[in-house]
C-alpha positions in Angstrom: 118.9 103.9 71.4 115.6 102.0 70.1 117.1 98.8 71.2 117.5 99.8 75.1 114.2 101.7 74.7 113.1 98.1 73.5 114.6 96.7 76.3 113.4 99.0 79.0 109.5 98.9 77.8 110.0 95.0 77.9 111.2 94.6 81.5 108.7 96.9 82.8 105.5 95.1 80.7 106.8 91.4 82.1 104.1 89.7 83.5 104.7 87.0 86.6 103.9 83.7 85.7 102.5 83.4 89.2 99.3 83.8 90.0 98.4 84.6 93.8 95.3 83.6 95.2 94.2 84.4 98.7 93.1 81.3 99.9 88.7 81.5 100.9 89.6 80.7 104.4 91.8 83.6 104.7 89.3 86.1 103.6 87.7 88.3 105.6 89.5 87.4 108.4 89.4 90.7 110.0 85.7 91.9 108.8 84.3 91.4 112.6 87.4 93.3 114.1 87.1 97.4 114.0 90.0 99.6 113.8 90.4 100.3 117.7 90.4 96.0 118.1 93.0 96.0 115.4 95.0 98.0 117.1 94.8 97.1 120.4 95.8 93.2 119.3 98.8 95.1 117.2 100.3 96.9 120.8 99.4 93.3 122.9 102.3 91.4 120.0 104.3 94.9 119.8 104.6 94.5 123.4 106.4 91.5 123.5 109.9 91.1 123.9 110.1 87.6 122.2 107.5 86.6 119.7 106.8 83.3 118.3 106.4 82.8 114.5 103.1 82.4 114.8 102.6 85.5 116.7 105.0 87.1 114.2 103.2 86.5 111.2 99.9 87.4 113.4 101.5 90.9 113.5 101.6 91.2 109.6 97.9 89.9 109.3 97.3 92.7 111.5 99.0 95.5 110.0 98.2 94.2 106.7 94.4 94.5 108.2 94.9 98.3 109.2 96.4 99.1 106.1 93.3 97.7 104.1 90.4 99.8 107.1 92.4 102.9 107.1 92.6 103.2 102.6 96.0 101.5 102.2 97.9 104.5 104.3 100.7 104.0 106.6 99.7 101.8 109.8 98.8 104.4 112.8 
């Protein structure tokens, strides 16, 4: 029993050998835009039929922006 207790502790302590760094250019992208902008530029990719991958990733940055402005809840 110890040894899958062992086991269990050890996958859940592993550490990633990766270290992510948000490049300086990338930050504070969004500081400028106000929640009603982020928005707004989140419904003009939603609406869309066909987006580019560009615009796709665009979409993330967005909602990833709203996340962060609204305290990391769901995007409105």
């Amino acid at each position: 029993m110890s040894e899958i207790i062992d086991k269990i502790y050890t996958i859940l302590n592993e550490k990633w050998d990766i270290n992510y760094k948000t490049p300086d250019s990338k930050k504070g992208m969004w500081d400028g835009w106000s929640i009603n902008d982020l928005k707004k530029e989140r419904k003009r990719l939603l609406s869309k039929e066909n987006r580019s991958n560009s615009e796709s990733t665009r979409l993330k940055q967005v909602n990833f922006a709203l996340r962060a402005k609204n305290n990391w809840s769901k995007v409105p």
